[in-house]
TORKOL-4160 file (C-alpha; in steps of 0.2 Angstrom, whole numbers, padded with zeros to 4 digits, m for minus):
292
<pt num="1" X="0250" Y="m0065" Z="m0828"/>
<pt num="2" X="0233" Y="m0077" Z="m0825"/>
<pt num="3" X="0225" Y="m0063" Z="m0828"/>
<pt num="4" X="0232" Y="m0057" Z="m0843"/>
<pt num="5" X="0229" Y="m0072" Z="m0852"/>
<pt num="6" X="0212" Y="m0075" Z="m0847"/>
<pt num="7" X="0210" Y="m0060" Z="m0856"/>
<pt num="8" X="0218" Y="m0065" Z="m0868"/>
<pt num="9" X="0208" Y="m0080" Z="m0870"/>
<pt num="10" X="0192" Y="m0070" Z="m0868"/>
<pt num="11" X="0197" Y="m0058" Z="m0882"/>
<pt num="12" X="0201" Y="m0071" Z="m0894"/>
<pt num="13" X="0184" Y="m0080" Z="m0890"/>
<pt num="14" X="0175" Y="m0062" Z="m0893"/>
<pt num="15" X="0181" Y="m0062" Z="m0908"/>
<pt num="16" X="0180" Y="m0079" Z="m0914"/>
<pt num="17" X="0161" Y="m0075" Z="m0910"/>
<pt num="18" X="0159" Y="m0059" Z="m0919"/>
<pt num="19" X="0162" Y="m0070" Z="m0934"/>
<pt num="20" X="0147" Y="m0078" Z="m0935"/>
<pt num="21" X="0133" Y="m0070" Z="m0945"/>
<pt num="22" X="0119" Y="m0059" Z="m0939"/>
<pt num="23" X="0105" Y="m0073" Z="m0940"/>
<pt num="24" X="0114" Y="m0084" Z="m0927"/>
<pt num="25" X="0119" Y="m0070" Z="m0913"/>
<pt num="26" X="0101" Y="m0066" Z="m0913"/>
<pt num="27" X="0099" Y="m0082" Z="m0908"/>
<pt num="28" X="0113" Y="m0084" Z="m0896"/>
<pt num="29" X="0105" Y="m0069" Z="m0890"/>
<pt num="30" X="0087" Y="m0074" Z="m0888"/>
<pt num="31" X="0096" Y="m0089" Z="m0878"/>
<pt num="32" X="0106" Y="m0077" Z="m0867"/>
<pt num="33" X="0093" Y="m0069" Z="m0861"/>
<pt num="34" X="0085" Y="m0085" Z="m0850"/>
<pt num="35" X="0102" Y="m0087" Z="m0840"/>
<pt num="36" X="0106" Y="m0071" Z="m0838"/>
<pt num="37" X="0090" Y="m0066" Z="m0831"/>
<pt num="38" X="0080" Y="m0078" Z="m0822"/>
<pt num="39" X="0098" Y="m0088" Z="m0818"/>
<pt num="40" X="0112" Y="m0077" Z="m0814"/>
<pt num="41" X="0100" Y="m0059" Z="m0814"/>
<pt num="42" X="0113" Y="m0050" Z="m0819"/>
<pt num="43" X="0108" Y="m0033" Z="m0808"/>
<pt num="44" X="0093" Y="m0037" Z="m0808"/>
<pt num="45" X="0091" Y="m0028" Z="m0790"/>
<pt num="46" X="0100" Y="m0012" Z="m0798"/>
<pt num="47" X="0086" Y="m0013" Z="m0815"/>
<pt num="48" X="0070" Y="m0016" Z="m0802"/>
<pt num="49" X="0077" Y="m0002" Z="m0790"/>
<pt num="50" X="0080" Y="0010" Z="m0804"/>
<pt num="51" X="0062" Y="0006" Z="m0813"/>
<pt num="52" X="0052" Y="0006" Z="m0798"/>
<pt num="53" X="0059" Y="0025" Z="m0795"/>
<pt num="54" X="0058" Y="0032" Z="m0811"/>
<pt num="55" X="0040" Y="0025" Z="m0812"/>
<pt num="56" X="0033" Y="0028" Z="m0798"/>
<pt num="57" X="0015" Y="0027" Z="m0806"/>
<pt num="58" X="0018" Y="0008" Z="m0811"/>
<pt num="59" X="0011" Y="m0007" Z="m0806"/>
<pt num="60" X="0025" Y="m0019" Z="m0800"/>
<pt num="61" X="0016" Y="m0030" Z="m0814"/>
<pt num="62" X="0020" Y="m0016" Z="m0827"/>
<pt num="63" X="0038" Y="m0015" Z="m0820"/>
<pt num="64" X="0044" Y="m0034" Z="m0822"/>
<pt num="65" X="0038" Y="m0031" Z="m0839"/>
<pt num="66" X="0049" Y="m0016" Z="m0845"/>
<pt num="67" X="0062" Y="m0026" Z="m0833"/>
<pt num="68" X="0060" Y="m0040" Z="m0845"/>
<pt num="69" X="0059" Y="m0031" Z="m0861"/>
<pt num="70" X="0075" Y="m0022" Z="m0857"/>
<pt num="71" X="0086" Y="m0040" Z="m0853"/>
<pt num="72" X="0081" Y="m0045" Z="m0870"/>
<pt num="73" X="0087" Y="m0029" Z="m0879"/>
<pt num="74" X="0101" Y="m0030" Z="m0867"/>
<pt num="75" X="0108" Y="m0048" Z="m0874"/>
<pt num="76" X="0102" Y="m0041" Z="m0893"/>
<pt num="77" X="0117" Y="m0025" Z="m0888"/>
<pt num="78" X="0129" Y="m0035" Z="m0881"/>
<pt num="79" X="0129" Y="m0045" Z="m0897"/>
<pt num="80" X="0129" Y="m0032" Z="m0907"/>
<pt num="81" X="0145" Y="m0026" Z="m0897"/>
<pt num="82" X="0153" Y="m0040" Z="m0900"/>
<pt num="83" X="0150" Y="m0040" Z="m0921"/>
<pt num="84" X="0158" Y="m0022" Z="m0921"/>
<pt num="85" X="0175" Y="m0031" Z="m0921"/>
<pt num="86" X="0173" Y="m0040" Z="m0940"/>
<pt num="87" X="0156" Y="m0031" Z="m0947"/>
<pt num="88" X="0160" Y="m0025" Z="m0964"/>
<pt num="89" X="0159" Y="m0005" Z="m0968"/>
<pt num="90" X="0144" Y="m0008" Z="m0980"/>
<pt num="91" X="0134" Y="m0020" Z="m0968"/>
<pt num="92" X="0135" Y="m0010" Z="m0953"/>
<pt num="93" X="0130" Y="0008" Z="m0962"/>
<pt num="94" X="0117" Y="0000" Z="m0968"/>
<pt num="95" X="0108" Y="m0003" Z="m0951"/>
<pt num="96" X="0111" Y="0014" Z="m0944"/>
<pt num="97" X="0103" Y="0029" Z="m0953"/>
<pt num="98" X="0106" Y="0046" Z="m0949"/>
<pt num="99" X="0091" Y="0060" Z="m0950"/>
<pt num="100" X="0095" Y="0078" Z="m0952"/>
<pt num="101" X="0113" Y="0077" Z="m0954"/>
<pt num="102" X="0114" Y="0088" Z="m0964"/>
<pt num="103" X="0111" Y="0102" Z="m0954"/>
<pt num="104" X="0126" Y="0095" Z="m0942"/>
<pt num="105" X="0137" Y="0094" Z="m0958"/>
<pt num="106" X="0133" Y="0115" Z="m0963"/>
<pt num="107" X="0142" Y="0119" Z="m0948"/>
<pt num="108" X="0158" Y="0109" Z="m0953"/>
<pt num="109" X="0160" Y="0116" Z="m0971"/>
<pt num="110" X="0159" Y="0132" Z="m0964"/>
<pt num="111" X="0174" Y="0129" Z="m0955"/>
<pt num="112" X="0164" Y="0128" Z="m0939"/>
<pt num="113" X="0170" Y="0116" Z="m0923"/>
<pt num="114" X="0152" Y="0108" Z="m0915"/>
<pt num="115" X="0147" Y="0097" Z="m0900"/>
<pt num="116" X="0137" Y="0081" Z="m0900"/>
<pt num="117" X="0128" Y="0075" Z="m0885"/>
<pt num="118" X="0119" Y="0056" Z="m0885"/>
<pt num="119" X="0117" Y="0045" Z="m0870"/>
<pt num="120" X="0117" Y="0026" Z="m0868"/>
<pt num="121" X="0101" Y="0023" Z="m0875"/>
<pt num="122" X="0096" Y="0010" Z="m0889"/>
<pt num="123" X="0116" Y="0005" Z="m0898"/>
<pt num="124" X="0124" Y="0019" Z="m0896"/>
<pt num="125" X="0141" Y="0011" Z="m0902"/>
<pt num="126" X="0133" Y="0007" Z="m0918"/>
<pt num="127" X="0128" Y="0025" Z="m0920"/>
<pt num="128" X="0147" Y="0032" Z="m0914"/>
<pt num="129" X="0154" Y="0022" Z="m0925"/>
<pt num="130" X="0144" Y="0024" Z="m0943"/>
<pt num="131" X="0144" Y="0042" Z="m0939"/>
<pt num="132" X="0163" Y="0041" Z="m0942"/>
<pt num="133" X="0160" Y="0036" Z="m0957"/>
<pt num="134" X="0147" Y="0048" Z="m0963"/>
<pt num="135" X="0159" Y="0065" Z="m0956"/>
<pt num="136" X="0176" Y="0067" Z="m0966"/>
<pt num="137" X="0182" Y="0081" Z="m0951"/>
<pt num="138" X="0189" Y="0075" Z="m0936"/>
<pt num="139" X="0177" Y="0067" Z="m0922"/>
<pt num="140" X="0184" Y="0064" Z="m0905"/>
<pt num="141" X="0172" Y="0052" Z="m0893"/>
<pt num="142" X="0174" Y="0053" Z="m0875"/>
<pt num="143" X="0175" Y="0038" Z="m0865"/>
<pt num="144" X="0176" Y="0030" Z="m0849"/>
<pt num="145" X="0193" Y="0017" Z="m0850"/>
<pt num="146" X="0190" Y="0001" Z="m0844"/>
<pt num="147" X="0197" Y="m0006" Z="m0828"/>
<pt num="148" X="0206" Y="m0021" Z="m0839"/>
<pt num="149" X="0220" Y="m0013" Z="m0848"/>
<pt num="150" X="0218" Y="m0028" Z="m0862"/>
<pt num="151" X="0199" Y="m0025" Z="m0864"/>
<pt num="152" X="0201" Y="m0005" Z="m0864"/>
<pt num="153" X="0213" Y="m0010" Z="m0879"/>
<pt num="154" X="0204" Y="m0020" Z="m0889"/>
<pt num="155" X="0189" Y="m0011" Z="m0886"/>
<pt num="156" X="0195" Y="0006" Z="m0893"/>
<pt num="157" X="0201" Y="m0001" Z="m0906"/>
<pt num="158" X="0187" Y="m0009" Z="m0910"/>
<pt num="159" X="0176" Y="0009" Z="m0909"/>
<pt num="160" X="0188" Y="0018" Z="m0920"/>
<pt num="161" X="0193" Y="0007" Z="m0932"/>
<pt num="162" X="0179" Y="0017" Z="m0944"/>
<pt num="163" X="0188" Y="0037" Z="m0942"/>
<pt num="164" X="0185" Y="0042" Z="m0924"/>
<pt num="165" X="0199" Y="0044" Z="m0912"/>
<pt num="166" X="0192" Y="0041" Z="m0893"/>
<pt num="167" X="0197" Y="0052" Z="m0878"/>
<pt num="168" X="0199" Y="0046" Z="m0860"/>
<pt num="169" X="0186" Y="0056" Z="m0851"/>
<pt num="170" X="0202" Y="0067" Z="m0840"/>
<pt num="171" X="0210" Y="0071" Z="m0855"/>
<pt num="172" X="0197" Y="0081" Z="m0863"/>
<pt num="173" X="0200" Y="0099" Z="m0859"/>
<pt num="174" X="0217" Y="0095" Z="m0864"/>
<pt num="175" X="0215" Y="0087" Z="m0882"/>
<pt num="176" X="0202" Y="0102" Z="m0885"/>
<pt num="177" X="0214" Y="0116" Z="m0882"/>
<pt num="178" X="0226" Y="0105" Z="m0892"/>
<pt num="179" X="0214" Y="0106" Z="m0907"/>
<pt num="180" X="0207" Y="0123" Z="m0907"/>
<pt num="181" X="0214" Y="0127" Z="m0921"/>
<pt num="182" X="0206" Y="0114" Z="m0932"/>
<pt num="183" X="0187" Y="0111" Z="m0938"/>
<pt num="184" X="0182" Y="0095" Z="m0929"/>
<pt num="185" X="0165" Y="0088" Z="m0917"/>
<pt num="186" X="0171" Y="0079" Z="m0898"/>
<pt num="187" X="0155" Y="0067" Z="m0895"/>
<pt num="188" X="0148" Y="0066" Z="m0877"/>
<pt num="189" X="0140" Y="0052" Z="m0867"/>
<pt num="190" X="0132" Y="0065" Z="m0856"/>
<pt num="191" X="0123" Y="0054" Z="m0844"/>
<pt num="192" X="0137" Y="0046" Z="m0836"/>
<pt num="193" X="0137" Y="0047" Z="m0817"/>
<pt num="194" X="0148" Y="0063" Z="m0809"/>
<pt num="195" X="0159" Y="0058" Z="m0795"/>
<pt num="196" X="0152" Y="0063" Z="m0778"/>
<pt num="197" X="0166" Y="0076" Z="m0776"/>
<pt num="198" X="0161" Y="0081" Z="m0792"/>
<pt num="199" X="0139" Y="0081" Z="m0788"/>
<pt num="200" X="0137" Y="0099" Z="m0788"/>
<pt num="201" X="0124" Y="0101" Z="m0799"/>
<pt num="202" X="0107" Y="0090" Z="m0798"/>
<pt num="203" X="0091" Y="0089" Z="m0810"/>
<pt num="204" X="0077" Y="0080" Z="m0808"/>
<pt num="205" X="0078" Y="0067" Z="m0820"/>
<pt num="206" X="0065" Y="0052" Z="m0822"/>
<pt num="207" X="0058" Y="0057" Z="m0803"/>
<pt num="208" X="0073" Y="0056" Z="m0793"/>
<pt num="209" X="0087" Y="0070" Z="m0789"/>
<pt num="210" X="0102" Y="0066" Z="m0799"/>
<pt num="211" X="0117" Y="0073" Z="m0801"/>
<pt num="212" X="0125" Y="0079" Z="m0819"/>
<pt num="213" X="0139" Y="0080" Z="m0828"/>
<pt num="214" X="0141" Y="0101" Z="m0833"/>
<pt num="215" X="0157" Y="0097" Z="m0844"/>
<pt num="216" X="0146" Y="0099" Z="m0860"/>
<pt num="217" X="0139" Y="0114" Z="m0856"/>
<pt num="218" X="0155" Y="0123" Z="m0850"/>
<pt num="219" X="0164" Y="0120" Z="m0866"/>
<pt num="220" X="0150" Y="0123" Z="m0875"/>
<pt num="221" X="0149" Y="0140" Z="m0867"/>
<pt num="222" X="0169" Y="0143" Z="m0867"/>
<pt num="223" X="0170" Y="0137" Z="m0885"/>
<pt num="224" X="0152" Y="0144" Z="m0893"/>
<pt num="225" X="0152" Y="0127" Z="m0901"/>
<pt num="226" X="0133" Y="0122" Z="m0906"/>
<pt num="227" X="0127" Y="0105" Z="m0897"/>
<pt num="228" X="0116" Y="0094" Z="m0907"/>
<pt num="229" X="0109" Y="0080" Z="m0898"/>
<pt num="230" X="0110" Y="0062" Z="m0906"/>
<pt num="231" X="0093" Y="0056" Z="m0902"/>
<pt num="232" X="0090" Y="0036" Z="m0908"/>
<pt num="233" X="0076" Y="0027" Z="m0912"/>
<pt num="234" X="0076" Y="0009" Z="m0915"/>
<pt num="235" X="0066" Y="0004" Z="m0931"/>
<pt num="236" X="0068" Y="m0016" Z="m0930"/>
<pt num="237" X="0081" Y="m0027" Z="m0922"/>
<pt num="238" X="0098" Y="m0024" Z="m0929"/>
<pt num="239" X="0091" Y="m0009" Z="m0937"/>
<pt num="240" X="0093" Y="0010" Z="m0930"/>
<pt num="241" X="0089" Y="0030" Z="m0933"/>
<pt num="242" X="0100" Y="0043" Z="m0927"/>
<pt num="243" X="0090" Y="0060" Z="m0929"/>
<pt num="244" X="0105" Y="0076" Z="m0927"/>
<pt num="245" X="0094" Y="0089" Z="m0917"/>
<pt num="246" X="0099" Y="0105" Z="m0914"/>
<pt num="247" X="0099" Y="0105" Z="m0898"/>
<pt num="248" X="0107" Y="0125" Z="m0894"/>
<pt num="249" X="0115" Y="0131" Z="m0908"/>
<pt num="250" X="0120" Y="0148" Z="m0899"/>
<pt num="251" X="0126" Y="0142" Z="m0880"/>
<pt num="252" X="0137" Y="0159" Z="m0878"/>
<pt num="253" X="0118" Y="0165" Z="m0878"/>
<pt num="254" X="0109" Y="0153" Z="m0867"/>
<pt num="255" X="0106" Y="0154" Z="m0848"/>
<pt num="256" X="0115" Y="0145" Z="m0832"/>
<pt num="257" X="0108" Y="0125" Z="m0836"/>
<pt num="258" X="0101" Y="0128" Z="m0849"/>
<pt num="259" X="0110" Y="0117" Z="m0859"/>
<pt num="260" X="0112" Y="0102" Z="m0846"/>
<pt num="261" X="0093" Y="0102" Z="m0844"/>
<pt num="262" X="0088" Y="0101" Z="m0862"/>
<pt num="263" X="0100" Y="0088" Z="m0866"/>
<pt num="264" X="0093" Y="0078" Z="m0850"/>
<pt num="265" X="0073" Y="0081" Z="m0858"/>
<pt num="266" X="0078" Y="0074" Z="m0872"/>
<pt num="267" X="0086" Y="0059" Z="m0863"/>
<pt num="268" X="0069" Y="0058" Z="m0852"/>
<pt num="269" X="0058" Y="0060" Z="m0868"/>
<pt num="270" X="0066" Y="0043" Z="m0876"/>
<pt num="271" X="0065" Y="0035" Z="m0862"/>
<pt num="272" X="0048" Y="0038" Z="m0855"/>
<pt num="273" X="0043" Y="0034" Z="m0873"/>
<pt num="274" X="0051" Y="0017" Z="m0874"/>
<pt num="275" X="0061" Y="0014" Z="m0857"/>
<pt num="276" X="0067" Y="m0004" Z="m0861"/>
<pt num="277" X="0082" Y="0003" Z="m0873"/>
<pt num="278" X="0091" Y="0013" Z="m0860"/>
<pt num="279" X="0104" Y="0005" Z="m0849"/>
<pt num="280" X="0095" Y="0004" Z="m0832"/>
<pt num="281" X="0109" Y="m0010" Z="m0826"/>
<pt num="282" X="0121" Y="0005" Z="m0822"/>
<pt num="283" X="0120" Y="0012" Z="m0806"/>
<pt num="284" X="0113" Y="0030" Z="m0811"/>
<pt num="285" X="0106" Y="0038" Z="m0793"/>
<pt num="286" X="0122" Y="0029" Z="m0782"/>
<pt num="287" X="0125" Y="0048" Z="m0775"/>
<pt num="288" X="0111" Y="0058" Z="m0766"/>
<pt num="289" X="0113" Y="0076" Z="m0761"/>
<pt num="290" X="0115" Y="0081" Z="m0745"/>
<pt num="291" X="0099" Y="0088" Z="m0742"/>
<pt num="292" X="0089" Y="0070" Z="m0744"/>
């Protein structure tokens, strides 16, 4: 019951806060970032272990500084989060645009079910979001459910509350088969972290071996749904583009992997180009195949 109304309380203040307009959660944001990183260093051992791996080639002087880069934006998203709960349709559209949708759309009003495949890189919420607006068919998001049923709650109602409806994770076979008979897109994080039970296939990805997620792939496959990947660039603070590339538009054609490998080059691309706007805090490489 403590519990419960702590959440409680913390919902309320999440919302109170999302009230505020953009100019101040900037600033709450760039005053975040000193407490949560030099005071509490919110993972910072998780962030440096992760950045020193995946850039080997670095100097430790060149690693604190994407480290600190990435604290910032991590404050700037975490605001932004919190916004999704009272910003208005027209404000929120207007941040994220969309490149090439048009070649995702030709495929819908055909009469034609696609996949979409992003990861969490740069504000991937935003862009989940204002795509439901921009795609009249039905769009199903994947997610992990939080741990906090109250959270979980609020939280999807929060990402869908602009046309999408989200999907636990273990229920996505399910609501596919349920829906073949309609024209709609199911949306993938892809580069969430497998169970070990469930490691069976490994990439290298940023220089280290890591286990994947094959899920896309397989229904891919099993469907012949096209995949475009969601790739984002972001243009200015509070400001996004969301580029819809084909990313195989024939998978009952393509070879073993195929799929999962290209959707992780485009993931490696972003990153490697500007590294301090994926999530490094999550604990990506906690599983390592047998073999190392």
């Amino acid at each position: 019951m403590i519990n419960k109304g702590f959440s409680y309380i913390g919902i309320f203040f999440l919302f109170t806060l999302s009230l505020l307009p953009f100019q101040i959660l900037y600033i709450i944001a760039d005053l975040l970032y000193y407490p949560l990183y030099y005071i509490f260093g919110y993972r910072k051992d998780v962030v440096r272990e992760n950045l020193i791996n995946s850039f080997p080639e670095k100097t430790i002087r060149e690693v604190i500084d994407i480290e600190k880069k990435y604290y910032k934006y991590l404050t700037t998203l975490i605001i932004e989060v919190i916004k999704m709960s009272t910003v208005s349709e027209k404000e929120i559209s207007k941040r994220v645009n969309f490149k090439n949708l048009e070649l995702l759309k030709a495929y819908l009003d055909r009469g034609e079910s696609i996949l979409g495949s992003s990861g969490h890189y740069g504000n991937w919420e935003w862009g989940m979001i204002v795509f439901g607006l921009k795609i009249k068919q039905p769009k199903y998001v994947i997610y992990k459910p939080l741990r906090n049923i109250l959270f979980d709650n609020w939280f999807r109602d929060i990402r869908s509350k602009l046309g999408n409806t989200l999907i636990a994770m273990r229920q996505t076979l399910r609501v596919i088969s349920s829906t073949k008979n309609e024209t709609n897109i199911f949306l993938f994080a892809s580069d969430q972290t497998p169970l070990k039970e469930e490691s069976h296939y490994w990439i290298n990805f940023l220089n280290q071996p890591t286990a994947v997620l094959m899920g896309l792939e397989k229904i891919a496959i099993q469907t012949k749904r096209p995949v475009f990947y969601f790739k984002t660039r972001i243009i200015k603070r509070g400001y996004y583009e969301v580029d819809c590339v084909p990313l195989c538009l024939n998978p009952e054609r393509s070879v073993a992997h195929e799929i999962t490998d290209l959707n992780f080059k485009f993931l490696e691309d972003m990153i490697i180009k500007e590294p301090e706007y994926w999530l490094w805090s999550h604990r990506r490489w906690k599983h390592k195949p047998v073999s190392v």
